[in-house]
C-alpha positions as CSV (number, residue, x, y, z in Angstrom):
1,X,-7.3,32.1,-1.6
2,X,-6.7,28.2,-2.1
3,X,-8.5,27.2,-5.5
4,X,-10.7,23.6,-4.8
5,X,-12.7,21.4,-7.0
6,X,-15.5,19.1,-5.9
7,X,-15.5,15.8,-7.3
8,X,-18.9,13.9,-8.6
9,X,-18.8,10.7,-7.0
10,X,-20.8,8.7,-5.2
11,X,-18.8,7.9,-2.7
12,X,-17.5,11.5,-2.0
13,X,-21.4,12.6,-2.2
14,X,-22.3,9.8,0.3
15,X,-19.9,10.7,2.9
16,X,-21.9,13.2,5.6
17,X,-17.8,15.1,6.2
18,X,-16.8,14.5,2.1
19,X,-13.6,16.6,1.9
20,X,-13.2,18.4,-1.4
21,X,-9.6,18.1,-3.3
22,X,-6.9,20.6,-3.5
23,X,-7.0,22.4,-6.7
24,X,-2.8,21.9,-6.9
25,X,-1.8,19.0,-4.0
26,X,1.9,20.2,-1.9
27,X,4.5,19.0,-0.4
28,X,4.5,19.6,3.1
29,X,7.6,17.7,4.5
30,X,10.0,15.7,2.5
31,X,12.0,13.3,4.8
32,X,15.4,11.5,4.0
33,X,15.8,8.2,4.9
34,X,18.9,5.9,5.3
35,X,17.6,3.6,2.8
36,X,20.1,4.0,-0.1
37,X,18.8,4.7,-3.3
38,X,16.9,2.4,-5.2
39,X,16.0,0.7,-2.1
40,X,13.2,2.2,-0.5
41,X,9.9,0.4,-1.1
42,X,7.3,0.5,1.4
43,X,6.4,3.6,4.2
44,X,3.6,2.6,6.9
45,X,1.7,5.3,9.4
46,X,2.3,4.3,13.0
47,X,1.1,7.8,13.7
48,X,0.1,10.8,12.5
49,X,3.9,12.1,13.4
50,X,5.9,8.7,13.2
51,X,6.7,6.6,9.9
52,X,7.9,3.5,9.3
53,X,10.1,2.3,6.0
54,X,11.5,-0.6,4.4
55,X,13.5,-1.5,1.5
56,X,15.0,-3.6,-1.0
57,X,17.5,-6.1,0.6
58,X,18.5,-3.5,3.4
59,X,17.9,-5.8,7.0
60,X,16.9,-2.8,8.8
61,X,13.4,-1.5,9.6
62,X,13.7,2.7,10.8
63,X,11.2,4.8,12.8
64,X,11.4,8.4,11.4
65,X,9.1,11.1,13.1
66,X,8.2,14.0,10.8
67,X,11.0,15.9,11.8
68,X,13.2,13.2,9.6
69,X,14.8,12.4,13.2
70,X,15.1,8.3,13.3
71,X,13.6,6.9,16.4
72,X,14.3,3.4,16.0
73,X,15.3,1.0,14.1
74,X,14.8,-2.8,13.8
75,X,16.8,-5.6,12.2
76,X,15.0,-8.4,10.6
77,X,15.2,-11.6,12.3
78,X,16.7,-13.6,9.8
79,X,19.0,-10.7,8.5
80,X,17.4,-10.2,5.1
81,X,15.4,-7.4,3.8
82,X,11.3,-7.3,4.1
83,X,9.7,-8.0,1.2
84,X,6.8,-5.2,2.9
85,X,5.6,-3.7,6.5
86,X,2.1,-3.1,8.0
87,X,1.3,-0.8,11.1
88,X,-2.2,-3.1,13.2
89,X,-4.7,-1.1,14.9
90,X,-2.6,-1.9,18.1
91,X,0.4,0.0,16.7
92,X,2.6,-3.0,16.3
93,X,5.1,-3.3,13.3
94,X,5.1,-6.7,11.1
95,X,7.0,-7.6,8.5
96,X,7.1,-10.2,5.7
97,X,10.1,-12.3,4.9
98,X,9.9,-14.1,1.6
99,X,13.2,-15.5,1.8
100,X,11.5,-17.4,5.4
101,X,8.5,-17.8,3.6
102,X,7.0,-16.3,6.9
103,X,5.4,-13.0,8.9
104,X,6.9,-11.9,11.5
105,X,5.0,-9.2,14.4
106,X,7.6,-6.8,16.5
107,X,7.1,-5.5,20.0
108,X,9.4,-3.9,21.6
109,X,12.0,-5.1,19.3
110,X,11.0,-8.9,20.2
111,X,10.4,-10.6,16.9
112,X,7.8,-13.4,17.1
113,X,6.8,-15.4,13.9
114,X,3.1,-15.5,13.7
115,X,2.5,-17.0,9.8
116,X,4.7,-19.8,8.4
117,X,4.2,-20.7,4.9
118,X,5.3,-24.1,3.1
119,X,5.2,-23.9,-0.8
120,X,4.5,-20.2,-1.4
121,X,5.8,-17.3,-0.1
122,X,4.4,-13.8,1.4
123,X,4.7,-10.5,-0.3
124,X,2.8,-7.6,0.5
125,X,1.1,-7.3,3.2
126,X,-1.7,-4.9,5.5
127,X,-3.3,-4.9,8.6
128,X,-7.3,-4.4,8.1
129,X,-9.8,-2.4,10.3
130,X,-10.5,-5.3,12.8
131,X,-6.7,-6.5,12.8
132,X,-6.6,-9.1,10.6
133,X,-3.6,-9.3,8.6
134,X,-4.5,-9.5,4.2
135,X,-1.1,-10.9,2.5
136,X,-0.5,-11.5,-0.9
137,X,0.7,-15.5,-1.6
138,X,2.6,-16.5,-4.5
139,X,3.3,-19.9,-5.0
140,X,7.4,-21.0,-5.2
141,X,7.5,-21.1,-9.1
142,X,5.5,-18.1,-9.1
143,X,2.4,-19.6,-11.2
144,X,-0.5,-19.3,-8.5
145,X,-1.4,-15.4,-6.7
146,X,-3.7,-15.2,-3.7
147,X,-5.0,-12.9,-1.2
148,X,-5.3,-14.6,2.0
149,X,-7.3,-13.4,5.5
150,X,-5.6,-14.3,8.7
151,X,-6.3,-13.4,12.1
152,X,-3.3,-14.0,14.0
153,X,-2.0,-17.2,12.2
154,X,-5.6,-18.8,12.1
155,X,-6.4,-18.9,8.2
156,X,-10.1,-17.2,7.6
157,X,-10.4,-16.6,3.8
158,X,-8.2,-17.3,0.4
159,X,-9.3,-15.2,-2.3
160,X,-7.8,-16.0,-5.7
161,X,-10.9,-17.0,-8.3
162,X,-13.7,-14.8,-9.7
163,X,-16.9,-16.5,-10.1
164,X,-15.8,-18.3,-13.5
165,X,-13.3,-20.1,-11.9
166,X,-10.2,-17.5,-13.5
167,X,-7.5,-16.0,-11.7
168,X,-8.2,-12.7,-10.2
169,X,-4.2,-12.0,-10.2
170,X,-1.8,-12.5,-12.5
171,X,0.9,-15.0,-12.3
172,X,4.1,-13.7,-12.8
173,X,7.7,-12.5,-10.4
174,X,6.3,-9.4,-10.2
175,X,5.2,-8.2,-6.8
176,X,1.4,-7.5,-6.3
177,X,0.4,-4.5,-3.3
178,X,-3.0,-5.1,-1.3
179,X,-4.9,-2.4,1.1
180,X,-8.3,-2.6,3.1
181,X,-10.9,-0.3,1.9
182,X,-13.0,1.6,4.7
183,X,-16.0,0.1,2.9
184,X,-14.0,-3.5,3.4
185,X,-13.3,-4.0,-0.2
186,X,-9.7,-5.4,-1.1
187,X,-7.4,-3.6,-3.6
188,X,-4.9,-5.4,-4.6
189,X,-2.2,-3.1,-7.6
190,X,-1.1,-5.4,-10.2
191,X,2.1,-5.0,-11.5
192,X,2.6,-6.8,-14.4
193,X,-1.7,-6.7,-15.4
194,X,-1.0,-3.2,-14.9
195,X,-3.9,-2.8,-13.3
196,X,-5.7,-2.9,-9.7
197,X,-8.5,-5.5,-9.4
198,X,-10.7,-4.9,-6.2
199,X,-13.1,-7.4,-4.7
200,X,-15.8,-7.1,-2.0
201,X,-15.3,-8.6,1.8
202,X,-16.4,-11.7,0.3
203,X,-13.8,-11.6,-2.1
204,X,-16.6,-11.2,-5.0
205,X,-14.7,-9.2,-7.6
206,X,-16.5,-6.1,-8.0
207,X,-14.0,-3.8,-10.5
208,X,-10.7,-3.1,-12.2
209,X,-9.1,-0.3,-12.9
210,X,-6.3,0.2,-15.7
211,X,-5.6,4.3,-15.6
212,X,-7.4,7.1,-17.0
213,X,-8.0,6.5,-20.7
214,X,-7.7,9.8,-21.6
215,X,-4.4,10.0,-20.2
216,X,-1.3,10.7,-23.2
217,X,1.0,9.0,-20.7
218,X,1.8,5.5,-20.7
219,X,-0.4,2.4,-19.3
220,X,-0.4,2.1,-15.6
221,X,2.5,0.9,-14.4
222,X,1.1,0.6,-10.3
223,X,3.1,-0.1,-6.9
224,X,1.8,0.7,-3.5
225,X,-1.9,1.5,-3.1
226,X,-3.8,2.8,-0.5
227,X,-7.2,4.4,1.0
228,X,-8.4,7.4,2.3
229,X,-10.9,8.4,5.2
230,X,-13.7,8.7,2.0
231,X,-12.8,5.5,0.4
232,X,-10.8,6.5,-2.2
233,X,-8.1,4.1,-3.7
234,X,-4.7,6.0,-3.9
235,X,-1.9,4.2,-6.6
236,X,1.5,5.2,-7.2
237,X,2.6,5.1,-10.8
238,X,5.9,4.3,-12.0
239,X,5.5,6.8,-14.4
240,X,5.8,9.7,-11.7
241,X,2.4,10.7,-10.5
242,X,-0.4,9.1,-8.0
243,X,-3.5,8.3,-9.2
244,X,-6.8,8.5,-7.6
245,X,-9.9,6.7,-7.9
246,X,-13.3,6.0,-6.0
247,X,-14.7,2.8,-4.6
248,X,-16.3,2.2,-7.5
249,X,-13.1,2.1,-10.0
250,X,-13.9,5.5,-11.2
251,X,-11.0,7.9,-11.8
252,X,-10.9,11.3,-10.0
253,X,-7.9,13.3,-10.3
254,X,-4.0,12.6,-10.6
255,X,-1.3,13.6,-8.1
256,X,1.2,14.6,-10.3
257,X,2.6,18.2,-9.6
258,X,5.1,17.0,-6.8
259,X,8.1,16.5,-8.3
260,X,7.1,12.6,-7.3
261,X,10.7,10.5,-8.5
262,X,9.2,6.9,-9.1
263,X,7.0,6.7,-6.1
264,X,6.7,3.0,-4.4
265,X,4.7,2.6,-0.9
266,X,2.1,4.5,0.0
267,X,-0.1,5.3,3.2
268,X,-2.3,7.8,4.5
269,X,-2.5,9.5,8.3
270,X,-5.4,9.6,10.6
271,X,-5.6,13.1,8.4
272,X,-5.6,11.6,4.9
273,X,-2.2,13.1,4.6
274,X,-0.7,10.9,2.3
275,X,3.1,9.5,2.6
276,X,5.1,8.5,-0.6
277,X,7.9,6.3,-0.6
278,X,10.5,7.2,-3.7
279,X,12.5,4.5,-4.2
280,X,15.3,6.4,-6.4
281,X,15.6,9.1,-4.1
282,X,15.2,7.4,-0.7
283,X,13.1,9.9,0.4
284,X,9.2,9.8,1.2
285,X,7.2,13.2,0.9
286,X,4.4,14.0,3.1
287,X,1.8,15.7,0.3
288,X,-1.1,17.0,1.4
289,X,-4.2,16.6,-1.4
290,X,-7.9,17.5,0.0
291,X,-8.8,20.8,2.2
């Protein structure tokens, strides 16, 4: 029999279906990608069997289903490589292109630019429950990081101050990951504060997080970041593992038993099945955490 342990939170006590964690998370499938290695960046759930990925300065966008069979594949407009990739609740694919300084939305492999930027550039980027797209803004010489709300190419909210007037994010060359939490908080991973800072939907900051402080490992060093069904905030580590914290900032457990190879994007399926892009390895691995 399966060994599980039930974590003290409020958010997991909360939840009327809280799902307990496995005592050791597994590997179900581990997928190979064409992305070459150290390319492969960012994975995105179109379903709970189909994948997409991006990397690096590769052009081309790929369907995988779980199989590892490649469905499609899309080629940048512009013929560089997407700085990131979101799946919207209408199962559409879209793209940022720093280089264009724009987003882009695919259908049917038709490429329509629906955000142009002048004086900053897009990042990373996620669709949020009611289809608006968050994207991380930095500024051309790099000194200013936002968050801003769009729905469509309508701007509806900038979030970049805390209530003393200070940045939320730090200002560097360093990219900066953002995902919607179910309870519409927005967690943005940090690179080079090594840290992920989360706000409410009003964009009032409401916690950081900087790792475990008991850990012997070395400070969090995050990439991708995501959210499960329950709220919880999921953050790869550079340093190998996943680590996983409630809505309040509190840390829970690590994900680090799966052979991970410096995991980069993240995402969750419908089933909080969670997909982790290794950038050395080109691979992302389908590891399954809670019962």
């Amino acid at each position: 029999m399966e060994n599980y342990i039930t974590v003290d939170s409020p958010c997991a006590a909360s939840h009327p279906l809280a799902r307990q964690f496995i005592d050791v998370p597994r590997v179900i499938t581990e997928l190979k990608t064409k992305h070459d290695q150290y390319q492969l960046r960012s994975v995105s759930s179109q379903s709970d069997d189909k994948i997409w990925t991006c990397g690096g300065d590769d052009k081309i966008m790929r369907l995988y289903n779980i199989q590892g069979e490649l469905v499609k594949s899309v080629q940048t407009k512009s013929r560089n490589g997407p700085t990131d990739i979101a799946v919207t609740s209408t199962g559409l694919l879209v793209y940022s292109d720093q280089k264009e300084k724009n987003v882009n939305r695919v259908n049917n492999k038709k490429i329509k630019k629906i955000i142009k930027l002048q004086g900053s550039r897009p990042v990373s980027i996620c669709s949020t429950f009611s289809d608006d797209l968050l994207v991380v803004i930095v500024s051309d010489d790099w000194s200013q990081t936002k968050v801003m709300r769009y729905f469509g190419s309508k701007e509806k909210q900038c979030i970049q101050y805390n209530d003393y007037g200070q940045p939320l994010y730090s200002s560097d060359n360093s990219f900066k990951y953002v995902c919607e939490n179910r309870n519409l908080d927005v967690c943005v991973a940090d690179i080079d504060a090594h840290a992920v800072v989360v706000v409410n939907q009003a964009g009032k900051f409401r916690n950081s997080y900087i790792g475990h402080t008991t850990s012997t490992k070395r400070p969090l060093n995050p990439r991708g970041i995501t959210t499960d069904s329950q709220s919880r905030i999921l953050i790869a580590d550079w340093d190998n593992r996943i680590h996983i914290i409630d809505h309040d900032g509190q840390f829970l457990r690590y994900n680090d038993n799966c052979q991970l190879q410096s995991p980069y994007g993240l995402c969750v399926d419908t089933s909080d099945n969670l997909f982790v892009a290794e950038n050395d390895t080109g691979h992302v691995k389908k590891i399954q955490y809670l019962v």
